[in-house]
C-alpha positions in Angstrom: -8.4 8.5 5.3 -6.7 11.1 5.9 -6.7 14.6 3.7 -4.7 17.6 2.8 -5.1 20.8 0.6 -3.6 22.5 -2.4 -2.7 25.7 -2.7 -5.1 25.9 -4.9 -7.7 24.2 -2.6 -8.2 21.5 -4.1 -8.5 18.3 -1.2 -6.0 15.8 -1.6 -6.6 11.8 -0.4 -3.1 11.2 0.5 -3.1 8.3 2.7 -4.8 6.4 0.2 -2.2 2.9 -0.6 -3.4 2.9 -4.4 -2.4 7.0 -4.5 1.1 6.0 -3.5 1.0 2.6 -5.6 4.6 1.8 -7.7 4.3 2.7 -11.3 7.3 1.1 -12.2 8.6 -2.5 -11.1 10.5 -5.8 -12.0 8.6 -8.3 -13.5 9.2 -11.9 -11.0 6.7 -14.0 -12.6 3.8 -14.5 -14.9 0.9 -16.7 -14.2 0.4 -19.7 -16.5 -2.0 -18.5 -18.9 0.1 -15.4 -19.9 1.2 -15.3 -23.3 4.7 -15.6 -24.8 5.1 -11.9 -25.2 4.1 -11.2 -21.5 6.7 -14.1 -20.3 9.6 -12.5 -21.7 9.3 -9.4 -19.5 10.4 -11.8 -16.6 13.4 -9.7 -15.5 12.7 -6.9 -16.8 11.3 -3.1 -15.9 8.0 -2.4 -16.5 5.9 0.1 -16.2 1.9 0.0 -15.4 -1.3 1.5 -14.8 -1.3 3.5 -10.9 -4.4 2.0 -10.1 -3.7 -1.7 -11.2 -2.9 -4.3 -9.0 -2.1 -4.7 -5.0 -0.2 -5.0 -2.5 0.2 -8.8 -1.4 1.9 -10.7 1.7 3.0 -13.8 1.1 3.3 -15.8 4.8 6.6 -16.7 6.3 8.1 -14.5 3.6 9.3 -10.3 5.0 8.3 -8.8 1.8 5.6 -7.7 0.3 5.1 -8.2 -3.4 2.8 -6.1 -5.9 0.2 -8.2 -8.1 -1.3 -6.5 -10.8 -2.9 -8.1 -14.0 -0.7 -8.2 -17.4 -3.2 -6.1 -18.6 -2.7 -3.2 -17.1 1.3 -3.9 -17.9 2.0 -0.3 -20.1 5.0 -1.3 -21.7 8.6 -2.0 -21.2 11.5 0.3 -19.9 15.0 0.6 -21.6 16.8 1.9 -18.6 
């Protein structure tokens, strides 16, 4: 893992995936033991925790998808 340095010296992990992890994303789909409130953020911006979730690859599909728990789900965004 690669490192860099503030100004003010302080060591920086920046090659770390969860470091540059989405904050903000579109809600695709809820498991089936989420409850109402959580399944009526399908469609809609979120924001959540930095270190929630992961990155996931799904095969024979090109993109990669973000999983993260409803849990860690910080609220909805009126954008």
């Amino acid at each position: 893992v690669a490192e860099e340095k503030s100004k003010g010296g302080i060591i920086l992990n920046t090659k770390d995936p969860k470091i540059n992890a989405p904050t903000i994303g579109i809600v695709l789909d809820v498991g089936t033991e989420c409850d109402q409130p959580v399944k009526e953020l399908i469609g809609k911006k979120v924001m959540f925790s930095r270190f929630a979730g992961d990155w996931i690859k799904i095969p024979n599909i090109e993109k990669e998808y973000y999983l993260c728990s409803d849990e860690d789900i910080l609220g909805e965004l009126y954008v």
